[in-house]
Structure formats: C-alpha cells, structure tokens
C-alpha positions as a printed Julia matrix, in Angstrom:
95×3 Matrix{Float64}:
  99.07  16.8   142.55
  97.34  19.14  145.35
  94.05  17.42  146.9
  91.51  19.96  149.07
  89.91  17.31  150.97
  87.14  18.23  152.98
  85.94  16.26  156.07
  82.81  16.21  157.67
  81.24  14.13  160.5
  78.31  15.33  162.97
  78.4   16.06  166.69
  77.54  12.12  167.49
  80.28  11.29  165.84
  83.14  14.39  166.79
  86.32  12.99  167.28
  86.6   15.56  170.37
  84.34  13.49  172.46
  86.24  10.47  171.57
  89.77   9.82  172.7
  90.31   6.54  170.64
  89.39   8.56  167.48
  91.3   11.83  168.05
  94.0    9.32  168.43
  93.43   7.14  165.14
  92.96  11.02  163.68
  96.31  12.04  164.48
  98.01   8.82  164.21
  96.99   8.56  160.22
  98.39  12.14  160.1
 101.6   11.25  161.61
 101.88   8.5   159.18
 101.21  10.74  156.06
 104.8   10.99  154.68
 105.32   7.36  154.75
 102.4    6.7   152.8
 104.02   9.49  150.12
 101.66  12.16  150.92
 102.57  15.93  152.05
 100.16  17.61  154.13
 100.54  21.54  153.19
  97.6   22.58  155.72
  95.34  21.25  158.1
  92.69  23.44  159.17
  89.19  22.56  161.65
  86.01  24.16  161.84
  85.08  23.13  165.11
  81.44  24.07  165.73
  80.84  23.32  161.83
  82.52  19.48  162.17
  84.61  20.06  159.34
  88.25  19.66  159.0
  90.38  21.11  155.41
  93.23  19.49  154.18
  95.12  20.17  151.82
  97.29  17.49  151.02
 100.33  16.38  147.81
 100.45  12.87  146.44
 101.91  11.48  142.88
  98.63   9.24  143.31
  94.68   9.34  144.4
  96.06   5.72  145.43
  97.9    6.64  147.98
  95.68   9.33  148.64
  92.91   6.73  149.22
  95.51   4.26  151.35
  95.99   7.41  153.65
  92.68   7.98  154.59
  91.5    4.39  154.75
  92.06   4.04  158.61
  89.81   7.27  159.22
  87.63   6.96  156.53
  84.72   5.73  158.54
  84.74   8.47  160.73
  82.57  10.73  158.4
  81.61  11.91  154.94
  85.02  13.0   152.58
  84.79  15.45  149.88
  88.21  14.99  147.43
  88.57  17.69  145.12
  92.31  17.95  142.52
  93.26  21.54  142.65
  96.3   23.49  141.34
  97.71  27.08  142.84
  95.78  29.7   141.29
  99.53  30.72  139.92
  99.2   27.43  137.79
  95.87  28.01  136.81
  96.54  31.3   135.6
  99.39  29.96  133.63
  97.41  26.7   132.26
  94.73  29.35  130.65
  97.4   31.88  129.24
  99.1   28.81  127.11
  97.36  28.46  123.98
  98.18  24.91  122.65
C-alpha cells in the first residue's frame, strides 16, 4: 500500500539548524528497507518546513515502527493513496 506522508515541524524546531537531527532524519531513512518499507519519493519544502514522502509498506505497522525514531520531531499527516491508474480502474469495475 502507497502512504503520502506529510511532515511538518516549525523553524525552532528545523532539522537544518540541528546536526543531531538531520542525522537521526537520514539515519531512519537509511534504515527504511529493513523495516519493509520502500521510499518512492522524498521531497522538502524548505522555507514551508515540510517534507513529502511517499512511501510502500504491506503494513501501517511498520509504517508506524519507521517513523517512531523521528516522530517527535514534528506534526505527521499519513494519508493511504493508490496511483490515479488504480483509481481509475477501482471506479470503472462495477462489482
């Protein structure tokens, strides 16, 4: 299943004026295939403080183990979204 997760923290918080955080960031990235999760796109809105992910998972466990190391470093939005190709497809069917 494909996850948009959106991130937001605020300038006090910015992981760019923290080295120990830009390093737990990237570190729990780095880590994301051997927690089962596929990371299609990763994508930052610097003067917004939002990063986009879209990530894969067979679970919103794992999905939740993933982000546990990072997720006190601001406010997560977690939406389950398909390819618009599937969508399509999912509203042609008529069962």
């Amino acid at each position: 299943m494909l996850f948009h997760v959106t991130h937001t923290h605020g300038y006090e918080t910015c992981m760019a004026h923290d080295e120990s955080r830009k390093t737990k960031f990237s570190q729990t990235l780095a880590n994301a295939n051997q927690l089962g999760i596929t990371v299609h796109g990763i994508y930052a809105d610097p003067p917004g403080h939002q990063i986009f992910m879209i990530l894969e998972t067979d679970s919103m466990g794992k999905l939740v183990k993933f982000l546990d190391p990072i997720i006190d470093f601001g406010d997560y939005d977690i939406r389950p979204v398909l390819d618009f190709e599937t969508a399509v497809k999912n509203l042609s069917n008529n069962d």
